[in-house]
N, C-alpha and C positions, 0 to 999 in steps of 0.2 A: 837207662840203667844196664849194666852187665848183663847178658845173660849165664843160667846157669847159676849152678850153687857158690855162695861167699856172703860175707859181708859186701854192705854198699858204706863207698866213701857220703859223709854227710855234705851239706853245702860248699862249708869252708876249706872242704877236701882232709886228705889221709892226716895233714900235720903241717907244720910252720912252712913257710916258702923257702929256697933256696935263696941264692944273690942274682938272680937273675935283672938283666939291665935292661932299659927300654930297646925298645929297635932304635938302632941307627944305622940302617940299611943307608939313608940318604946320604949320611956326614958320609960313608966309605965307597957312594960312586965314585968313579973316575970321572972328571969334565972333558969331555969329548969333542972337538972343532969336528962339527956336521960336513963343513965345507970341504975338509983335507979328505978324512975319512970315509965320509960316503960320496965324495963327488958330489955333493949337492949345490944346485945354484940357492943363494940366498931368498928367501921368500917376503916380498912386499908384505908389510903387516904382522910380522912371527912374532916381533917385539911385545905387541897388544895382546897378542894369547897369555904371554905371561912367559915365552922362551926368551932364549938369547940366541942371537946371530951364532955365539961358540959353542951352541949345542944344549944337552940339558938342564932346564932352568935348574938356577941355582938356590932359589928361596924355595923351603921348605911347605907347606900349606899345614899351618896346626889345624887337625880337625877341633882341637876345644880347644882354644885361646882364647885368655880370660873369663874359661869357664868355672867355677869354684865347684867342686864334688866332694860329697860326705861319703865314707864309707867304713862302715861296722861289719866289723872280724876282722878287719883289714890285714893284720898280723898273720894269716893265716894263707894257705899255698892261693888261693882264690884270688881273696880280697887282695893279696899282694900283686898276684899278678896284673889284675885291674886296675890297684893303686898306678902301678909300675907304668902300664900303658896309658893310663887318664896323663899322667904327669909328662910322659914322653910326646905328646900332642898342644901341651901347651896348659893344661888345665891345675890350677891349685888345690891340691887334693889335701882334705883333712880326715887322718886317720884315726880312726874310732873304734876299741877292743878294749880287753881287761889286763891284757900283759904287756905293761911298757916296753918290756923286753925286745919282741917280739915287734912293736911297733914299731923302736927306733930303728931297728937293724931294715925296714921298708924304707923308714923314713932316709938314713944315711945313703943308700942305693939311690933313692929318688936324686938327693942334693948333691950325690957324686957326679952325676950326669947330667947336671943342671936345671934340674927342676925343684919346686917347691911344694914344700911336704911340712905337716904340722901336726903332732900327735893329742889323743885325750884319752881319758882312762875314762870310757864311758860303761853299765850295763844299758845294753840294748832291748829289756826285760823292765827297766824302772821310769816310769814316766816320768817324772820330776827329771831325770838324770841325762834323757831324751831332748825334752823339749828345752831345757839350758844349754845343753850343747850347740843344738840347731840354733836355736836363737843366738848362741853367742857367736857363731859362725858368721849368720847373715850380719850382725850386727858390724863386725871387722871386715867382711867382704864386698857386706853389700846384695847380699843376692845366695841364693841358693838354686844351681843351677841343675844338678845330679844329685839322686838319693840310692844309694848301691847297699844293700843288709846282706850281707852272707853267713851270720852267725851260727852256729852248728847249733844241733835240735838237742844235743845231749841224750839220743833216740837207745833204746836198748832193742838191739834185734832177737826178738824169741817169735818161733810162731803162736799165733793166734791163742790156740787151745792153753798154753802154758806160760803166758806173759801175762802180768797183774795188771788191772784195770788202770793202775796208775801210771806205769812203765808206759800201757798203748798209747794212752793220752797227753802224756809228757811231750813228745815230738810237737803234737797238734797244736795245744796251747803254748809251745814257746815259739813254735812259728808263725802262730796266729797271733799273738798278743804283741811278738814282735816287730812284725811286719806291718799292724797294725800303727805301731806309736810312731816308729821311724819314717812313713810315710803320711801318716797327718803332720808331722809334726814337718817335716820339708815342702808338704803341700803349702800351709799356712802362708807360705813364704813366694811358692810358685803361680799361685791362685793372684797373689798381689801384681806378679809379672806379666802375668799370663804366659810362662813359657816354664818348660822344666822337664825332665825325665825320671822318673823312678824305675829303677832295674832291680830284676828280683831275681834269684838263681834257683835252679832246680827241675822247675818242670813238672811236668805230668806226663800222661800219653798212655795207651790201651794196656802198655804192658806193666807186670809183677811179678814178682818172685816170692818164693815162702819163706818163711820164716823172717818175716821184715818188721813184723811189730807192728808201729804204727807210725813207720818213717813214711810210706809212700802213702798213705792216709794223709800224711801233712803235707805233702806235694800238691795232693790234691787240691784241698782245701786253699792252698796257700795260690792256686791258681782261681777259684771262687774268688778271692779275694782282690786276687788283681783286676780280674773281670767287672768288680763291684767298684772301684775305684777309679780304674779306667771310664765309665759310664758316668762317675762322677766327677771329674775333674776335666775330663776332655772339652769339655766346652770353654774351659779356662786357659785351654792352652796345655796343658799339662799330657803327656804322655806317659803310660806307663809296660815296661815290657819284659817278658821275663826271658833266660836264655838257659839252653838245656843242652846237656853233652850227656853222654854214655860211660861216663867214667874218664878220669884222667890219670894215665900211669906214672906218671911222674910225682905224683902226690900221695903214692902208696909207700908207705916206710919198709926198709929194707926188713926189717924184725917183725912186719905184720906176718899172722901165721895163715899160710894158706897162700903167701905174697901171689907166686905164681902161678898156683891154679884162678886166683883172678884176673891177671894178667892174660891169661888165654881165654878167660871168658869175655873177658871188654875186647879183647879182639876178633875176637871169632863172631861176636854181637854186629860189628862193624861190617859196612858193605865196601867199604873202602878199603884200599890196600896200606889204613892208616888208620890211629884213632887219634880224637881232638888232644890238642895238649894245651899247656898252660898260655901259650903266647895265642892259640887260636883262641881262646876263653877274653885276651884282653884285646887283642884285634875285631872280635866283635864285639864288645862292648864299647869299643871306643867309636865304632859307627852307629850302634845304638841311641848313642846317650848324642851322636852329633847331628846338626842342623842337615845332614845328607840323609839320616833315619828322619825325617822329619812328620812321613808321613803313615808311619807305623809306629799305633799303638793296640793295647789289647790285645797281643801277639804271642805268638812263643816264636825267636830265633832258633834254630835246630841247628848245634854245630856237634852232632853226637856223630858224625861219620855214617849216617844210616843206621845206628844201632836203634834210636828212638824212632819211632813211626808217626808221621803227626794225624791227628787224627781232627 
C-alpha cells in the first residue's frame, strides 16, 4: 500500500482499464542470421534446443495454451489487464463482471489481437449466479484451469473511531463471501483434474495506514483465507496464490481529489527507482497461473517495488 495519507485504490484499481494490448514484444523482433552477424559457426544440435540455424527462434512459447481462465471484475483496470495478458499467452479467458459495457470493450481488445474472450454478466456476491457460470464454463471448455476474482470491496474509508459498524464490515464480508464462492466453486472442477490455480489480488503485510475502515482488515482476512484453501486443495493439485503491488498509477482517475499527492506517496513507498504498473500486474500473473509457477503455492507474489515488506 502507499504510504502516507490518501485514499487506497481497491482490488480492481482506480477505474475501468484503458485499451491496452497484449505484449507483442515477440511479433516486433527483427530475425537475425546469427551466422552474418555475429560471425558464428553454426552449432551441431541448435535445431533441438528449439532455434533456428537463422538466429532467434521463431515460435513463440504460450505460457497458457489451451488454458481456459475465469475472471471476475474483469472490466475493471486489474482484471483487464490480466484478461489482457492470460489471452496474449494463449489462454481462453472468460470474463466475468456486472457492466457489459465495460466487458466488451476487454473483450474487443483481446479478439483484435487474436485471442479469445467471452463475456457474462455475473454477481460474484450471489452463489447460484457463481456456481452456473463456472459450471457452464467447464461444461463448453471442458476444464477450468484459472480462477482470478478482483471485484472491488465497495470499502468506505473513515477511521476507526467514526466509521459505522456496517461501513467496517462491508469490505470484509464481500471479500470473504466472495472469494469464498468463486473459489469453491472453480475448485469443484480443479479437484476433478487434479491441477488448477486460483489467484487472488491484494495482499497483506505489516504495514497500514489510518483512516482505512476496514479495507486492510479484508486484505487480511482474505489472506486467512487463501492460506485455508491452499491446505486444502493442495494435495489435489490445486494451487493457490495471491499477488500484491503498492499501488498502481496508472489506475488512478485524472479527477480523483488529492490525484498527486498519491502519486508521490506510492512513489516514495517504493525502493525502486519505479513503481509496478499494469503490464507488470499481468506479466506476473501470467507466470503464476503457469505450469513454470508450478511449484508455488500458499504464497504472496510481491511485485509492489519494495513498497510492501513481506513478512
Amino acid at each position: 500500500m502507499p504510504g502516507g495519507a490518501g485514499p487506497v485504490p481497491g482490488p480492481s484499481g482506480w477505474g475501468p482499464s484503458g485499451r491496452e494490448g497484449p505484449d507483442t514484444l515477440d511479433s516486433r523482433i527483427r530475425q537475425v542470421d546469427i551466422r552474418e552477424n555475429a560471425k558464428l559457426r553454426p552449432v551441431p544440435g541448435l535445431t533441438n534446443a528449439g532455434l533456428t540455424l537463422s538466429g532467434i527462434r521463431k515460435d513463440k512459447v504460450m505460457l497458457l495454451e489451451n488454458k481456459t481462465a475465469v475472471i471476475y471484475g474483469a472490466g475493471g483496470a486489474i482484471g483487464g489487464a490480466v484478461a489482457r495478458a492470460f489471452a496474449a499467452e494463449g489462454a481462453t479467458v472468460y470474463l466475468a463482471g456486472r457492466t457489459q459495457e465495460r466487458l466488451d470493450r476487454v473483450a474487443r481488445d483481446i479478439q483484435a489481437n487474436g485471442g479469445t474472450a467471452r463475456t457474462a454478466l455475473v454477481d460474484a456476491l450471489d452463489e447460484q449466479q457463481v456456481d452456473a457460470f463456472v459450471d457452464g464454463v467447464a461444461k463448453r471448455a471442458g476444464r477450468i484451469d484459472i480462477s482470478f476474482n478482483v471485484i472491488s470491496f465497495g470499502d468506505v474509508q473513515q477511521p476507526l473511531m467514526e466509521i459505522s459498524a456496517d461501513h467496517f464490515l462491508q469490505p470484509v464480508a464481500v471479500a470473504l463471501r466472495s472469494q469464498f464462492l468463486t473459489t469453491r466453486a472453480a475448485a469443484r472442477h480443479m479437484i476433478k483434474a487434479r491441477s488448477g490455480v486460483v489467484l487472488t489480488f491484494g495482499g497483506s503485510g505489516p504495514q497500514t495506514l489510518p483512516g482505512l475502515g476496514g479495507f486492510k482488515v479484508a486484505l487480511d482476512a482474505m489472506e486467512g483465507l487463501r492460506r485455508q484453501w491452499a491446505t486444502e486443495l493442495g494435495r489435489n493439485g490445486v494451487r493457490v496464490v495471491t499477488l500484491v503491488t503498492g499501488g498502481i498509477l496508472e489506475t488512478i482517475p485524472w479527477q480523483t481529489e488529492g490525484r498527486e499527492e498519491i502519486e508521490r506517496d506510492i512513489q516514495a513507498a517504493a525502493h525502486l527507482n519505479r513503481t509496478a504498473t499494469l503490464d507488470d500486474v499481468g506479466h506476473a500473473a501470467v507466470f503464476a497461473a503457469s505450469d513454470r509457477a508450478g511449484a508455488i503455492t500458499d504464497a504472496t507474489i510481491n511485485i509492489s517495488a519494495g513498497a510492501i515488506v513481506d513478512y
